[in-house]
C-alpha positions, 0 to 999 in steps of 0.5 A: 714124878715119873709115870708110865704112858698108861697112866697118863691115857687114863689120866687123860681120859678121866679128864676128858670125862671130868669135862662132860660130868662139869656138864651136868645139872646135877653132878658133883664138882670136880673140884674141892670147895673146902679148904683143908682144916687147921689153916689160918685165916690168910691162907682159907681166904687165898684158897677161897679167892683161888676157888672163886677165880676157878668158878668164875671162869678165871684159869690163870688168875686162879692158877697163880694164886693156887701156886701161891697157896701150894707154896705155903702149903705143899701137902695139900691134895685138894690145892693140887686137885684144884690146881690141876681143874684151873690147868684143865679150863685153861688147856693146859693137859700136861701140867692139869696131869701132874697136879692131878698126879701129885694130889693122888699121890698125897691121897690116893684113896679119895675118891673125888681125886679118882 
């Protein structure tokens, strides 16, 4: 996906207010903790174990099953979303971009996504 120099500033700086809203006692996670509707139930227990690895403060376990789920499931904005936040905890910035981007672009009207 190619996107202008812009975009990624601000993409960037929403990140980094993503982080300090994370601060928060009340704010709201930057991270989807449903899964999409109509999975079955292998892949609502791997986007579950992929959120629990997330929450728990396990970046790259998280990232490679949320990989795994994107794999069988490549439409989904709240995987790449989530995707994208475990790139983030593990100062991964370009790769937290892209997923981002992807998941703005399979929904770009959810407001959590922007």
């Amino acid at each position: 996906m190619h996107s202008t120099p812009l975009l990624r500033v601000i993409l960037m700086i929403s990140l980094i207010g993503l982080g300090g809203c994370a601060m928060g006692s009340a704010s709201v996670a930057p991270y989807f903790e449903r899964p999409p509707e109509r999975l079955i139930k292998a892949e609502q227990e791997l986007y579950n174990r992929a959120l629990d690895k997330l929450k728990n403060n396990h970046p790259d376990d998280s990232i490679d099953l949320w990989k795994r789920f994107l794999e069988r499931n490549p439409r989904s904005f709240r995987g790449y979303n989530n995707l994208g936040m475990a790139y983030y905890s593990s100062d991964q910035l370009e790769k937290s971009i892209t997923a981002f981007e992807t998941a703005l672009a399979l929904e770009p009207f959810d407001l959590k996504i922007k």
